[in-house]
DSSP file (Angstrom, degrees, kcal/mol; ACC not computed):
  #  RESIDUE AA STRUCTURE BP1 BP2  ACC     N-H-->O    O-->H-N    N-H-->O    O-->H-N    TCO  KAPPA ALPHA  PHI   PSI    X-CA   Y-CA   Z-CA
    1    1 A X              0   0    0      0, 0.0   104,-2.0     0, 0.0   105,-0.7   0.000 360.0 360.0 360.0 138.4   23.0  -27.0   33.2
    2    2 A X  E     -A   17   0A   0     15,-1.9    15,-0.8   103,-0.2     2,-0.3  -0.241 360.0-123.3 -87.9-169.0   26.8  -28.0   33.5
    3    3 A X  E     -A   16   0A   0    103,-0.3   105,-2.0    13,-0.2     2,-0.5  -0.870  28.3-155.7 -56.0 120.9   29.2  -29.5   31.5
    4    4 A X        -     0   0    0     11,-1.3   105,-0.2    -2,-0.3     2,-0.1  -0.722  12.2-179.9-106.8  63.3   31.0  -32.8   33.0
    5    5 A X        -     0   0    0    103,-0.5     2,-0.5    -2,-0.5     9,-0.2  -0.604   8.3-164.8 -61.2 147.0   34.4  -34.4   32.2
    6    6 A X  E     -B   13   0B   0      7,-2.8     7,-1.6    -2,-0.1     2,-0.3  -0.993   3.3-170.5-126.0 136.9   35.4  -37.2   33.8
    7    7 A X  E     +Bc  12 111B   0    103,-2.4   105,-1.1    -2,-0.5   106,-0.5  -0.959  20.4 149.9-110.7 130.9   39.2  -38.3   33.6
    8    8 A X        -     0   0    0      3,-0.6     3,-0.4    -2,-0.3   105,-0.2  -0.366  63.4 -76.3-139.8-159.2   40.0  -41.5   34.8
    9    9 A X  S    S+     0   0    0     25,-0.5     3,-0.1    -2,-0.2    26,-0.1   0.873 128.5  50.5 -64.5 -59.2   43.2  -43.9   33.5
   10   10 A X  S    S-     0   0    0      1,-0.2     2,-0.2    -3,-0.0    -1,-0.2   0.202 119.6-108.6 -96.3  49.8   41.3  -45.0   30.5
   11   11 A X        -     0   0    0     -3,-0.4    -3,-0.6    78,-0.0     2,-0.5  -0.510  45.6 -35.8  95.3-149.1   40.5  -41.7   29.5
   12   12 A X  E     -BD   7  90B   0     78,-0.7    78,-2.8    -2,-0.2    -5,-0.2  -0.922  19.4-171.5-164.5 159.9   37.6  -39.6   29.4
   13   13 A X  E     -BD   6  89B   0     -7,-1.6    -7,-2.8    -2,-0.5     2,-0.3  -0.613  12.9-151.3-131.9 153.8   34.0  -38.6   28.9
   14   14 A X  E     + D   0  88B   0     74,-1.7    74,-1.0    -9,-0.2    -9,-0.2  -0.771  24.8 156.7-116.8 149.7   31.7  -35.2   28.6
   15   15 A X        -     0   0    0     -2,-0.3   -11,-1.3    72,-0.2   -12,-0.1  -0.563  33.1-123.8-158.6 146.8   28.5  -35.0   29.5
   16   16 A X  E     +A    3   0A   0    -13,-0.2     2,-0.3    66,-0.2   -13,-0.2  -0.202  30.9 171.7 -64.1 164.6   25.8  -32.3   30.7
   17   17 A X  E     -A    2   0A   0    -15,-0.8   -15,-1.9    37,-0.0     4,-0.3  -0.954  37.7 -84.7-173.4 152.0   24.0  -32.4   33.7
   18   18 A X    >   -     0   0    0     -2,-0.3     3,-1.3   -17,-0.2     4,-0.2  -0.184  54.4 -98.6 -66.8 162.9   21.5  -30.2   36.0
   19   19 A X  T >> S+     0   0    0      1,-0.4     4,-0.7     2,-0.2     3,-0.6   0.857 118.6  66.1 -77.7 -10.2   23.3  -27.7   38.5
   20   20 A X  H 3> S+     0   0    0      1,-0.2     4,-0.7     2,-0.1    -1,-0.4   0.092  83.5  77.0 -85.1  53.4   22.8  -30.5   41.5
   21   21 A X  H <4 S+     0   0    0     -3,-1.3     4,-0.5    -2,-0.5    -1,-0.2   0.719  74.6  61.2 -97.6 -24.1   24.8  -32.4   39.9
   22   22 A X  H X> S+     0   0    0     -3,-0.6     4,-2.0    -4,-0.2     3,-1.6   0.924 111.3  53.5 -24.3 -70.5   27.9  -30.6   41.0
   23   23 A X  H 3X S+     0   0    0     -4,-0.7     4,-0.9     1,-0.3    -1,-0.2   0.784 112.0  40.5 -44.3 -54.3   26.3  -32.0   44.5
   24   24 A X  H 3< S+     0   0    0     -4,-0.7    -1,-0.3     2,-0.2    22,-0.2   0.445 112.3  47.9 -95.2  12.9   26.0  -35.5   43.5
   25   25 A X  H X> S+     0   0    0     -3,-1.6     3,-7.8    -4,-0.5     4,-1.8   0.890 113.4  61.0 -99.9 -70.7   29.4  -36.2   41.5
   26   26 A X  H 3X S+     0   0    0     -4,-2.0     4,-1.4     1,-0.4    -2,-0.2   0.690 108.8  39.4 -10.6 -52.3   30.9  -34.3   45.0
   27   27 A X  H 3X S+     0   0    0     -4,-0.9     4,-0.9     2,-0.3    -1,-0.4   0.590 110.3  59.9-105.4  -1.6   29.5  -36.8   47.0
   28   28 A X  H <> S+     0   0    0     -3,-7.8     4,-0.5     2,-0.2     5,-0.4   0.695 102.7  53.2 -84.3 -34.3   30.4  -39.6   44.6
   29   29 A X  H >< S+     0   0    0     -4,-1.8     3,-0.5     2,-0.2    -2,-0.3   0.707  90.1  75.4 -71.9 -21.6   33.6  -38.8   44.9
   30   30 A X  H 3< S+     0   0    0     -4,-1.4    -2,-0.2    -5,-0.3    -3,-0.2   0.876  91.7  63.6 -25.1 -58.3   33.5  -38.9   48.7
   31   31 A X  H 3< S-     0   0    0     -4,-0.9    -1,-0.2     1,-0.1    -2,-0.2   0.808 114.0-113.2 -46.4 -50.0   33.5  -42.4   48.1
   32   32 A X    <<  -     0   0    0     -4,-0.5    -3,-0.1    -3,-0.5    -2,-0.1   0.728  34.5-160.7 121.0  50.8   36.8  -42.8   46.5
   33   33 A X        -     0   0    0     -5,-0.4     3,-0.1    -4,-0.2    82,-0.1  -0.229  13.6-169.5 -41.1 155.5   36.2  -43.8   42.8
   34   34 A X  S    S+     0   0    0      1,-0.5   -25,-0.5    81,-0.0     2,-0.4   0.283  79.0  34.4-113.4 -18.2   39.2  -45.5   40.9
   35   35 A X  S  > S-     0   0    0      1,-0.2     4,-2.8   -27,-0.1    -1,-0.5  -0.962  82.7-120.5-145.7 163.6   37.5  -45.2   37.6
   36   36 A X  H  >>S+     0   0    0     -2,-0.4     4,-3.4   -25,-0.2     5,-0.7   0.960 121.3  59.2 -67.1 -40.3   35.0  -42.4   36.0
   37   37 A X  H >>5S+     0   0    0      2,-0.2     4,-4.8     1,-0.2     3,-2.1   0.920 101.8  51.4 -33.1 -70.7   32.5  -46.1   35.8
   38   38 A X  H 3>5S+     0   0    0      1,-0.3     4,-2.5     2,-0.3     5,-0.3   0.914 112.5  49.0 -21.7 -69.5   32.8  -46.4   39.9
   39   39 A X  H 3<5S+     0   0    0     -4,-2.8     4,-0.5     1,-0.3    -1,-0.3   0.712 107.2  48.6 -67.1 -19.2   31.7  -42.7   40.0
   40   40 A X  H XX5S+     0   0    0     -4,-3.4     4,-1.7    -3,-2.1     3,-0.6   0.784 111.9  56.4 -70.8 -31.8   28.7  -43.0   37.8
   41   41 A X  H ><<S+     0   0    0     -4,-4.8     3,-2.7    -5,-0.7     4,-0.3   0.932 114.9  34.2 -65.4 -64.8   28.0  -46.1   40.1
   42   42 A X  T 3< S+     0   0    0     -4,-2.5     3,-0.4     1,-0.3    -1,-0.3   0.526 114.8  54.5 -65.7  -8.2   28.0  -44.2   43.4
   43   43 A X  T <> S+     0   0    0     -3,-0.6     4,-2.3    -4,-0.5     3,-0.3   0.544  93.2  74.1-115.3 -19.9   26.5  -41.1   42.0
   44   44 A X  T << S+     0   0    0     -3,-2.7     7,-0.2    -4,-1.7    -1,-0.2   0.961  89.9  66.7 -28.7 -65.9   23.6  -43.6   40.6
   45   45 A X  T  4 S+     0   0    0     -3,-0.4     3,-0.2    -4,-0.3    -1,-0.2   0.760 102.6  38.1 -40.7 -33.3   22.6  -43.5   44.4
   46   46 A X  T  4 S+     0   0    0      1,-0.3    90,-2.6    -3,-0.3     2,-0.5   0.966 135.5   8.2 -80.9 -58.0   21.6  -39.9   44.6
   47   47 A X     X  +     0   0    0     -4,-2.3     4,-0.7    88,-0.2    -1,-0.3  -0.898  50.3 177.4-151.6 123.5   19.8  -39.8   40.7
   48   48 A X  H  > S+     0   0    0     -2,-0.5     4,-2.0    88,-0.4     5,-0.2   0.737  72.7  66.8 -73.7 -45.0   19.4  -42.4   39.1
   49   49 A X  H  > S+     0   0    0      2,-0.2     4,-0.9     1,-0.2     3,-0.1   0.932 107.3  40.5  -6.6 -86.2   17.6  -40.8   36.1
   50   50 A X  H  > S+     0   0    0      1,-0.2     4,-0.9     2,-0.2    -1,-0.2   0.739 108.8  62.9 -64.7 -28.1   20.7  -38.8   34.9
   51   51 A X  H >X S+     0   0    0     -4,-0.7     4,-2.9     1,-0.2     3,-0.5   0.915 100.8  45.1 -70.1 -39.9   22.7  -41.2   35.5
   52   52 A X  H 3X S+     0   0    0     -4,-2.0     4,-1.6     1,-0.3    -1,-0.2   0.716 108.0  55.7 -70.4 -21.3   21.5  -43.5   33.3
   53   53 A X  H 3X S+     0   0    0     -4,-0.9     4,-1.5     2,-0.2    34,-0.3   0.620 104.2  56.5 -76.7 -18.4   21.1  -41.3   30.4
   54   54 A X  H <X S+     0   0    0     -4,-0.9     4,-2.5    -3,-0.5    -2,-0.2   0.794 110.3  38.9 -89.3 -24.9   24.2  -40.6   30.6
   55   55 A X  H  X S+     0   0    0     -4,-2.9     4,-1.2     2,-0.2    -2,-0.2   0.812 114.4  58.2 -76.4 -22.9   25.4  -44.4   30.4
   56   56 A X  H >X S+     0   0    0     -4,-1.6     4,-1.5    -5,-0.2     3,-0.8   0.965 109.2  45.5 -42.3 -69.3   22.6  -44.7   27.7
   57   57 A X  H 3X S+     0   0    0     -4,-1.5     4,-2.0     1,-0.3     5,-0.4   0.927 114.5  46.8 -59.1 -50.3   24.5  -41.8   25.7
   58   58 A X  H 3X S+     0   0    0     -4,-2.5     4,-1.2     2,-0.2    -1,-0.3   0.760 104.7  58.7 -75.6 -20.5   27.8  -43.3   26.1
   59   59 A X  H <X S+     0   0    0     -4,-1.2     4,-3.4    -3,-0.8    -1,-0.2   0.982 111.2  44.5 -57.2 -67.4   26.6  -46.8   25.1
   60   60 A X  H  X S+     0   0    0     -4,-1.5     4,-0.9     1,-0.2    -2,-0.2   0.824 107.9  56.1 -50.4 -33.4   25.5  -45.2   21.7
   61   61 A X  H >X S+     0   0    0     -4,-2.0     4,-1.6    26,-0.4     3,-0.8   0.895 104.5  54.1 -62.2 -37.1   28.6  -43.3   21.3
   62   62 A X  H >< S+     0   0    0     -4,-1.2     3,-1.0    -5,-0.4    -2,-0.2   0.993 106.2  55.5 -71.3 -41.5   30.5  -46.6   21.7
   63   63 A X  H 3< S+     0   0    0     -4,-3.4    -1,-0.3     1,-0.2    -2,-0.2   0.772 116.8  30.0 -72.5 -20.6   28.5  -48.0   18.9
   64   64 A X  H << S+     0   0    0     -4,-0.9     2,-0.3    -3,-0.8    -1,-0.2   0.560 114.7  53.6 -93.3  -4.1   29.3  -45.4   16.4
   65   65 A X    <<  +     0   0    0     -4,-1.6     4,-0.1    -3,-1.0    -1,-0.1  -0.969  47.7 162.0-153.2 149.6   32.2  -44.3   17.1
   66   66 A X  S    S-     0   0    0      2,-0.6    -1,-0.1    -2,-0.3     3,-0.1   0.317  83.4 -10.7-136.0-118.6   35.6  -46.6   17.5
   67   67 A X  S    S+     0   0    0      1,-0.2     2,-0.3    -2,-0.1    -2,-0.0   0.400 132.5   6.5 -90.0  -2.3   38.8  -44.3   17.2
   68   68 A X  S    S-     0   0    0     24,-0.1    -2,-0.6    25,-0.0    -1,-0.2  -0.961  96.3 -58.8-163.6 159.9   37.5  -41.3   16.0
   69   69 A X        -     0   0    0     -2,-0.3     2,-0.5    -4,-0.1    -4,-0.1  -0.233  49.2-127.3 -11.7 106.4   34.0  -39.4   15.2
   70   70 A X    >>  -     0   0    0     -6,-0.1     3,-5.9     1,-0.1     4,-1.0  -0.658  17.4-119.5 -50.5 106.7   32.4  -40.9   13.2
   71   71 A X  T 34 S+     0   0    0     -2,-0.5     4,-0.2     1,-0.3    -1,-0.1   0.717 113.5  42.7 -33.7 -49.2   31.4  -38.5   10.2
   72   72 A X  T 34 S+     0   0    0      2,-0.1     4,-0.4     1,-0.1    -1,-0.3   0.521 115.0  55.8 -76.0  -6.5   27.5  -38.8   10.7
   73   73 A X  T X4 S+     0   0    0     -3,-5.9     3,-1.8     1,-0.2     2,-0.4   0.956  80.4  84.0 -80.6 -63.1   28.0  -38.6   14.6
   74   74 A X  T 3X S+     0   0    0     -4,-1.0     4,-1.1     1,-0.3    -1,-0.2   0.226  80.6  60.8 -23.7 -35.6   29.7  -35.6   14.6
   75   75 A X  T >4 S+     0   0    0     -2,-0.4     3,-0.9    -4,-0.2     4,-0.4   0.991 106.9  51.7 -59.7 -70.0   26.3  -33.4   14.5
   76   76 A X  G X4 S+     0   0    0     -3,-1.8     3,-1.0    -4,-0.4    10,-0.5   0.798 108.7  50.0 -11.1 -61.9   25.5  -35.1   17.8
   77   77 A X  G 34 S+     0   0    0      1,-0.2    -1,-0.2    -4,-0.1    -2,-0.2   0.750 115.0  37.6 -49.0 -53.2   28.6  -34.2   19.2
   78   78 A X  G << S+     0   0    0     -4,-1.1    -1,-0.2    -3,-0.9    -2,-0.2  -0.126  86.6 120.1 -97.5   4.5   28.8  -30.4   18.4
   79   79 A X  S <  S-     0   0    0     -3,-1.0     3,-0.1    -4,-0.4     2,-0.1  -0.506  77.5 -85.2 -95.1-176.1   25.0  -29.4   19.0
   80   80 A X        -     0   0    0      1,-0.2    -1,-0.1    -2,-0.1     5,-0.1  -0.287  56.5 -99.8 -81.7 145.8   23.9  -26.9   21.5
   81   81 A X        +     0   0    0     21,-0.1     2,-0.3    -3,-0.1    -1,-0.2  -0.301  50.4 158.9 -76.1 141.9   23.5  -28.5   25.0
   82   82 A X    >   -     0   0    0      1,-0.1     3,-0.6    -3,-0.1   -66,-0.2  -0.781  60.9 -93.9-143.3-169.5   20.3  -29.3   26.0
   83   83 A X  T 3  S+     0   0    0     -2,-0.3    -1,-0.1     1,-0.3   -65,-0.1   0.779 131.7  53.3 -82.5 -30.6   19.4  -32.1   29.1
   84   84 A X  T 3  S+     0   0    0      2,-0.1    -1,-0.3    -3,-0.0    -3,-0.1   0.866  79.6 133.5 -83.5 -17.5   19.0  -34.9   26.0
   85   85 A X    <   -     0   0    0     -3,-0.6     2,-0.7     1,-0.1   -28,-0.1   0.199  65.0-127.9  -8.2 131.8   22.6  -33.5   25.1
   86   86 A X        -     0   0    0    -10,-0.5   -32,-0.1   -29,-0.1   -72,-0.1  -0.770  16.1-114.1-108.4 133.8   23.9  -37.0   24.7
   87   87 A X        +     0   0    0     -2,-0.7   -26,-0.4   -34,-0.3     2,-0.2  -0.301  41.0 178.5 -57.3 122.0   27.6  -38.2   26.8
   88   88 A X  E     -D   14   0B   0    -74,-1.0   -74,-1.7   -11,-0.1     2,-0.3  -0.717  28.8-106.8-109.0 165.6   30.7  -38.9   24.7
   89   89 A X  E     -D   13   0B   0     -2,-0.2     2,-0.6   -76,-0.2   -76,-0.3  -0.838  28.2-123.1 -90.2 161.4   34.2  -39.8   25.0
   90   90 A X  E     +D   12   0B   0    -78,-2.8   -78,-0.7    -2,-0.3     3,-0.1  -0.941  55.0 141.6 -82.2 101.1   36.8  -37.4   24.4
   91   91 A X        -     0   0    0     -2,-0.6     2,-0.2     1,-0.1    -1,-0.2   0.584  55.9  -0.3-123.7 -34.4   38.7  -39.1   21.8
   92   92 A X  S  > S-     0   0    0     -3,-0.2     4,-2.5     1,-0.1     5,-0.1  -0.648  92.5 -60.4-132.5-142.8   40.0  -36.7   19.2
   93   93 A X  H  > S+     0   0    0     -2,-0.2     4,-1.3     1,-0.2     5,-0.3   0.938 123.1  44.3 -78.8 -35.9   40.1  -33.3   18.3
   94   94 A X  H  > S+     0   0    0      1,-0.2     4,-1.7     2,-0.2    -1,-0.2   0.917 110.7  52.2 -59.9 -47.7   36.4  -32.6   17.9
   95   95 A X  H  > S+     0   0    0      2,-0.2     4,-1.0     3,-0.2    -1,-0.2   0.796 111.4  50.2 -58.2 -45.0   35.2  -34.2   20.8
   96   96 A X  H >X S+     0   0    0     -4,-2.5     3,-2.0     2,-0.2     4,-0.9   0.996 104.1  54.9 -75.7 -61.2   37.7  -32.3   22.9
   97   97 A X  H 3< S+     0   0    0     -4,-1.3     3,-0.3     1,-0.3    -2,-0.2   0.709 113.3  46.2  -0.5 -49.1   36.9  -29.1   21.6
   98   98 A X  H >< S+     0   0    0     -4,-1.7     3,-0.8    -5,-0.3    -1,-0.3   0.703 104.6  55.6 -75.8 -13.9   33.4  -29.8   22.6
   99   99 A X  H << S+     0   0    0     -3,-2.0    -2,-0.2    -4,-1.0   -94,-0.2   0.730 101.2  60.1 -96.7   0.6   34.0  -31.1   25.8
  100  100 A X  T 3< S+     0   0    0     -4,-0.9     2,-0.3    -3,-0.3    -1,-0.2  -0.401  88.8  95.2-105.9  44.2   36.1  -27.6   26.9
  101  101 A X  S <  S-     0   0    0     -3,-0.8     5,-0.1    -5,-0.1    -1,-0.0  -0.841  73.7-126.9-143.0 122.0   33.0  -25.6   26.2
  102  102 A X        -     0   0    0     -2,-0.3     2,-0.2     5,-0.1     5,-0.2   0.127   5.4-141.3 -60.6 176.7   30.5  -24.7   29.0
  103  103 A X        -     0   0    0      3,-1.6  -100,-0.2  -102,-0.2  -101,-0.1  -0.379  50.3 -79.0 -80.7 172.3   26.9  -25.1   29.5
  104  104 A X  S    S+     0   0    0   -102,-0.2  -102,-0.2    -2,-0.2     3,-0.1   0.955 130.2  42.6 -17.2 -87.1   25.1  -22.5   31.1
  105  105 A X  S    S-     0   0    0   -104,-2.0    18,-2.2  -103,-0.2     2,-0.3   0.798 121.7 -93.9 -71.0 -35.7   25.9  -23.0   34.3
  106  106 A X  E     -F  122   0C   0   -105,-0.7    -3,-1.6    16,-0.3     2,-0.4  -0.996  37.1 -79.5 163.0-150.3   29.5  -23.6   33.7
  107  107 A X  E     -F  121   0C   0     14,-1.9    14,-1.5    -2,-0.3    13,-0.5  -0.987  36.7-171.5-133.0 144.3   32.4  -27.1   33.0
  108  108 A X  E     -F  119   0C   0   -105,-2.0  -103,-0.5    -2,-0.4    11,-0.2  -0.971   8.9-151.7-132.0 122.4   33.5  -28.9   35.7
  109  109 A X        -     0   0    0      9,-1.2     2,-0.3    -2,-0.3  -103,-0.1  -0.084   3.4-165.3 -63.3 176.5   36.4  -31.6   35.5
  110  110 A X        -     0   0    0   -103,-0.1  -103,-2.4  -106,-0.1     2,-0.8  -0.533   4.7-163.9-134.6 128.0   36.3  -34.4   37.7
  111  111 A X  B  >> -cE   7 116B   0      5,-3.3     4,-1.4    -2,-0.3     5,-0.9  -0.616   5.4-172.4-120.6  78.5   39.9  -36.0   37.4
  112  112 A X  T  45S+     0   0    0   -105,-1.1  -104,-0.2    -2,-0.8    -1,-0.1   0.655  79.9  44.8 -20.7 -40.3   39.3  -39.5   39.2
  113  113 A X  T  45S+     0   0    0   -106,-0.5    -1,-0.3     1,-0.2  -105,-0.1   0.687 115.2  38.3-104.8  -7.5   42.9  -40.3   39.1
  114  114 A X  T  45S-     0   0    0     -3,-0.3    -1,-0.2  -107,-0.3    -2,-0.2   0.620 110.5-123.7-101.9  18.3   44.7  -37.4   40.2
  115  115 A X  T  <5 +     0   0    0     -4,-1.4    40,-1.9     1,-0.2     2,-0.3   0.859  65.2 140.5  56.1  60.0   41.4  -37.0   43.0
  116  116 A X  B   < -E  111   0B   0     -5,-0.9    -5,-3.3    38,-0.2     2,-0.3  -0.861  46.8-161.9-120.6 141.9   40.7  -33.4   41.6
  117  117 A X        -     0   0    0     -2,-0.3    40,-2.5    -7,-0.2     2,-0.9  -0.796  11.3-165.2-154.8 134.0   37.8  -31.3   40.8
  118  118 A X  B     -g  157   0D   0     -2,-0.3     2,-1.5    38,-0.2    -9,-1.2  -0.679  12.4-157.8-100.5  83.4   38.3  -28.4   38.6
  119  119 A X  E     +F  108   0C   0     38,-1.3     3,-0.3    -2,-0.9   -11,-0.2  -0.400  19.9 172.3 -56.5 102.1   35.7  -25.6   38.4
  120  120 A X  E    S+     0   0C   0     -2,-1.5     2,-0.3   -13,-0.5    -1,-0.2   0.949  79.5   2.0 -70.1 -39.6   36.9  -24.5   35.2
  121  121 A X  E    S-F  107   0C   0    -14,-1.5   -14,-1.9    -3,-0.3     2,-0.6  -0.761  71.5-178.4-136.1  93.0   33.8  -22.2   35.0
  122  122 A X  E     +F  106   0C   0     -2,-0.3   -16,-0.3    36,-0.3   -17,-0.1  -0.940  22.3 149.3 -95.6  88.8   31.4  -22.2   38.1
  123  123 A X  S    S+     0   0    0    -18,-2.2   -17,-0.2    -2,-0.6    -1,-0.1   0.093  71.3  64.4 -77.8  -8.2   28.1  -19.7   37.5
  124  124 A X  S    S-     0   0    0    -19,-0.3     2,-0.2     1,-0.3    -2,-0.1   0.905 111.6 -60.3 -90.7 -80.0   25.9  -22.1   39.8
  125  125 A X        -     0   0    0   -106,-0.0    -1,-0.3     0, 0.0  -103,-0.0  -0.951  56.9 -78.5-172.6 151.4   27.2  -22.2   43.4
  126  126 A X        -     0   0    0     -2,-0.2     2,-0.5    -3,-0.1    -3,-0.0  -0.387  38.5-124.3 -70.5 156.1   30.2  -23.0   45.3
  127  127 A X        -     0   0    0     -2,-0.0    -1,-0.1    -5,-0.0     4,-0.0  -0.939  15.9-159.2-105.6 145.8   31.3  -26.2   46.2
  128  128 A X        -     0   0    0     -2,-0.5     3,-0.1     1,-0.1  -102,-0.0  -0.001  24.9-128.8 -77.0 176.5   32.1  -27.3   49.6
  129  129 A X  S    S+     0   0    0      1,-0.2    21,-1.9    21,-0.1     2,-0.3   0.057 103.8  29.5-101.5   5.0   34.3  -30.4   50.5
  130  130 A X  E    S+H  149   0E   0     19,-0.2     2,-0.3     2,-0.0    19,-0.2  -0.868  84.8 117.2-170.7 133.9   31.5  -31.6   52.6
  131  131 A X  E     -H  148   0E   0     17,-3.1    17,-1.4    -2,-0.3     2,-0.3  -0.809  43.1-112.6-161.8-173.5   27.9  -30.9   52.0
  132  132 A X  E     -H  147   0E   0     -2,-0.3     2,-0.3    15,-0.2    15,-0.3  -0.925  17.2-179.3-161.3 159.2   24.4  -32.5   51.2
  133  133 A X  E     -H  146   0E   0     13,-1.4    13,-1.9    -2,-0.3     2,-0.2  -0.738  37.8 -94.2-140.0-179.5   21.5  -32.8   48.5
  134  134 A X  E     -H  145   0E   0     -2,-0.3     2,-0.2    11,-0.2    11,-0.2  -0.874  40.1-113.7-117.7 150.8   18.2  -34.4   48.1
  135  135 A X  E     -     0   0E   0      9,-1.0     7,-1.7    -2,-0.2     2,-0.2  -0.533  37.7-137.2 -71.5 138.8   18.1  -38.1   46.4
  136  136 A X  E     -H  141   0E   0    -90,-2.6   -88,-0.4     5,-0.3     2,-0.3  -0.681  15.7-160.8 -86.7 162.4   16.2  -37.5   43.1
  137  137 A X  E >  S-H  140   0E   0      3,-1.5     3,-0.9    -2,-0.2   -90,-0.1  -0.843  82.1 -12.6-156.8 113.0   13.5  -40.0   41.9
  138  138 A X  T 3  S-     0   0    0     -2,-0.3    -1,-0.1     1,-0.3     3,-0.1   0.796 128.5 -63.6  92.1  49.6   12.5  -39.9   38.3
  139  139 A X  T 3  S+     0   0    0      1,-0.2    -1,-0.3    -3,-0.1     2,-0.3   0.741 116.8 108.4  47.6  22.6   14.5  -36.5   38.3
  140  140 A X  E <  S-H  137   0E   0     -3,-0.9    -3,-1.5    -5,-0.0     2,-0.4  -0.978  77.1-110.5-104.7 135.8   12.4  -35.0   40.5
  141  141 A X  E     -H  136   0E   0     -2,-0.3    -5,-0.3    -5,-0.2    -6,-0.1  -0.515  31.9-164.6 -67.4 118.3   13.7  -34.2   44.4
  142  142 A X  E     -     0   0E   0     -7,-1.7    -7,-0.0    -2,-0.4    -1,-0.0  -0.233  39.4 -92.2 -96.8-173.1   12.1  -36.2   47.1
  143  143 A X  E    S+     0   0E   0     -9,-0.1     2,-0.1    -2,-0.1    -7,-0.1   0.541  90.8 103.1 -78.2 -16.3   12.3  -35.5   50.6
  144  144 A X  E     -     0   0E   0     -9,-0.2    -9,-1.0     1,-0.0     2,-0.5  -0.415  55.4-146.8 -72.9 142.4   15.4  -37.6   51.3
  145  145 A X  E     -H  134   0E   0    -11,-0.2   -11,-0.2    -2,-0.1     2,-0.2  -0.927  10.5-156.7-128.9 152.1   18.7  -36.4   51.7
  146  146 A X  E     -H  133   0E   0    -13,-1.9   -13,-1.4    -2,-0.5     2,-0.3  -0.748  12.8-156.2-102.0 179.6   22.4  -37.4   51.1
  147  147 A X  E     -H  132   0E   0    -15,-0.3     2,-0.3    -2,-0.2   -15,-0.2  -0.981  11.6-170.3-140.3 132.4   25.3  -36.1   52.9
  148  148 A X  E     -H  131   0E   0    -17,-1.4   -17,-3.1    -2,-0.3     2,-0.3  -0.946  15.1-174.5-143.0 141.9   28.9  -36.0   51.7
  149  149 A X  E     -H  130   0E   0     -2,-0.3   -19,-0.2   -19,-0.2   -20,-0.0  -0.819  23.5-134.4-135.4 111.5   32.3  -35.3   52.8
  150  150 A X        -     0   0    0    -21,-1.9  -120,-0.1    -2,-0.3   -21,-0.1  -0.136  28.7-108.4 -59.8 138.0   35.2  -35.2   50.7
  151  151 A X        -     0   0    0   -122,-0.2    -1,-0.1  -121,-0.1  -121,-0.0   0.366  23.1-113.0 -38.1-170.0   38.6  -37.0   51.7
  152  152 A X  S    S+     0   0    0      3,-0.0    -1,-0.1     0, 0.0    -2,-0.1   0.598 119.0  59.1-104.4 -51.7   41.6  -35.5   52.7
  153  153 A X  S    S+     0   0    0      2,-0.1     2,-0.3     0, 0.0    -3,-0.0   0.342  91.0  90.4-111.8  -1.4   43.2  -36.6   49.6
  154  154 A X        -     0   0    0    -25,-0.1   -38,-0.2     1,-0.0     2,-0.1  -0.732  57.2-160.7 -34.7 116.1   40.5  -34.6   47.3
  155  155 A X        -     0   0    0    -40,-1.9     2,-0.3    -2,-0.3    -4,-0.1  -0.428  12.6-155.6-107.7 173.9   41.0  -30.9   46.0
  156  156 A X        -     0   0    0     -2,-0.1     2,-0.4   -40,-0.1   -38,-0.2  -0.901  17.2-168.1-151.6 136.1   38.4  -28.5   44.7
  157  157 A X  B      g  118   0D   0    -40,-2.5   -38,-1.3    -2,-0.3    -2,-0.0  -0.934 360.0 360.0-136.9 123.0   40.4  -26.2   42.6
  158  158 A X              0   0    0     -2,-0.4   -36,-0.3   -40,-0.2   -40,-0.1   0.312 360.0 360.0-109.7 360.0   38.2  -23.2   41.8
């Protein structure tokens, strides 16, 4: 399991996610998000599953939590990552403090607006700028695959 930020203009969100996920953010970014939303939409395509648990998590964080943790959240925030790990925003200091600590497999950035992605800690597998992964369905892999090639105007910064 990884660890995910995404940084976009209005800020930015953590969440875990399974080691293809590296694959399918990659290829989501192919597309040419503007905003971390955009990239959960294209990254929908690939698994749909994760993706939605992770807009699920973030939906409850917005309900508890306004400009800063919310005291009774905070347990949420700070427990050990597990795949129900639930997606926050990074809004103060606790939330950022959790969201620069890997998973297993490692943290990966994705920084929407400056078109970057930053293995801070990679244990999985490399990533390519151009590559492919099988679509999941119900978070299992089916026989389909996608295929991704990163822009020109994209980094991978190791």
């Amino acid at each position: 399991m990884f660890r995910f930020n995404s940084v976009d203009e209005s800020g930015s969100v953590s969440f875990v996610g399974p080691a293809h996920g590296l694959k399918v953010l990659a290829a989501a970014c192919s597309k040419g998000p503007q905003t971390t939303q955009e990239l959960l939409d294209y990254a929908r395509t690939y698994d749909p599953d994760w993706i939605e648990q992770i807009r699920l998590g973030l939906m409850v964080f917005d309900e508890h939590n306004i400009e800063a943790i919310a005291p009774d959240y905070e347990a949420i925030v700070t427990s050990e990552d597990s795949p129900d790990h639930r997606a926050f925003r990074i809004i103060d200091a606790t939330t950022r403090a959790r969201s620069m600590q890997p998973a297993q497999l490692g943290l990966v950035v994705v920084n929407v607006r400056e078109q970057r992605i930053i293995q801070i800690q990679n244990s999985y597998a490399e990533l390519n700028r151009k590559g492919r992964g099988r679509i999941r369905s119900r978070g299992v892999p089916t026989r389909a695959l996608f295929h991704y090639e990163l822009p020109e105007t994209w980094s991978i910064v190791p």
